[in-house]
N, C-alpha and C positions, 0 to 999 in steps of 0.2 A: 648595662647595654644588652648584655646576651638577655634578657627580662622583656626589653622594648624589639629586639627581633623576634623573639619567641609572638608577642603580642601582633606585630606589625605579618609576621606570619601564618597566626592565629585568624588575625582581621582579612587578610588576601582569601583563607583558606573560606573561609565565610563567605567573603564576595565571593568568591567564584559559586558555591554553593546556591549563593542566590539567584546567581544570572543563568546557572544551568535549573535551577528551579521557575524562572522567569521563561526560560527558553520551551522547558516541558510545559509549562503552561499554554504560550501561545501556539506551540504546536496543536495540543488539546485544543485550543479555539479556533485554529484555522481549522482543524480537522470538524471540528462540529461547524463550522462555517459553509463546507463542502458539502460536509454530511446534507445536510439542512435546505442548500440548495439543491443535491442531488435529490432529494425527496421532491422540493417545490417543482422542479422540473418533468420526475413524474408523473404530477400531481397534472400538471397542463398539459402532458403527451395524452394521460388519460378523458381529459376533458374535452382536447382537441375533436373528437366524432361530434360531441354533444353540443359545442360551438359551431362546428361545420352545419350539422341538418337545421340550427336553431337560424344562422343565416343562408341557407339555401332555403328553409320554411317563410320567412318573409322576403324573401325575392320573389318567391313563389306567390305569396299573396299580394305584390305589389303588382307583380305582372298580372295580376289574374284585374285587378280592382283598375289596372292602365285599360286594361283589353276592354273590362265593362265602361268603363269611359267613354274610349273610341268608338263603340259599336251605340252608345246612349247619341255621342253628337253626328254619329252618321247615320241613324235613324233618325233625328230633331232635323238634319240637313235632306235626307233624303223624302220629308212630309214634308218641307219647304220648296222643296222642288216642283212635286208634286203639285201642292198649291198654284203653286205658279204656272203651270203647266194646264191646270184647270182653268186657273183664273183668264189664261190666253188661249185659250183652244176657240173658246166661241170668236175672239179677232181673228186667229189663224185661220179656221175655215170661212169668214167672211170676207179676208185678202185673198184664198186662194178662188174663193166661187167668182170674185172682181177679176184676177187675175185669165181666168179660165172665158169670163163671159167677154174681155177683152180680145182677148186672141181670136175667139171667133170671131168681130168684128171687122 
């Protein structure tokens, strides 16, 4: 009996060893876990500037290529005008020379 305490002793004394061997370990891996992200974190505060200009750089060229746009369809709109504005000039001044030769009447 004192053979199977001594053993069952033995065997406690073991698990424990293992679970405190278990326990250093997962500290070890939460520790590199931490580690690991504190690095990754780093790593993206660092990049953050090169992020930032890389989208303010195409905002910048979006704006720039909206601006050529608007300025392309309000030159197309402003020679339309135009157009039109020739194309009615010679009516205009024939309503207003009717208009003008009426009133003296």
């Amino acid at each position: 009996m004192v053979d199977s305490l001594n053993d069952l002793l033995k065997a406690e004394s073991e698990a424990e060893d293992i679970v405190s061997d278990g326990e250093i370990e997962r500290d070890v891996i939460v520790q590199k876990a931490l580690d690991d992200a504190h690095d990754m974190e780093q790593q993206f505060k660092k990049r953050l500037p090169e992020m930032y200009q890389s989208f303010t750089d195409k905002a910048h060229e979006r704006a720039e290529q909206t601006i050529a746009e608007m300025k392309l369809r309000y030159d197309e709109r402003n020679q339309e005008l135009r157009e039109m504005a020739k194309a009615h000039q010679q009516e205009a001044l024939e309503l207003a020379i009717d208009l003008i030769l009426e009133v003296g009447k």
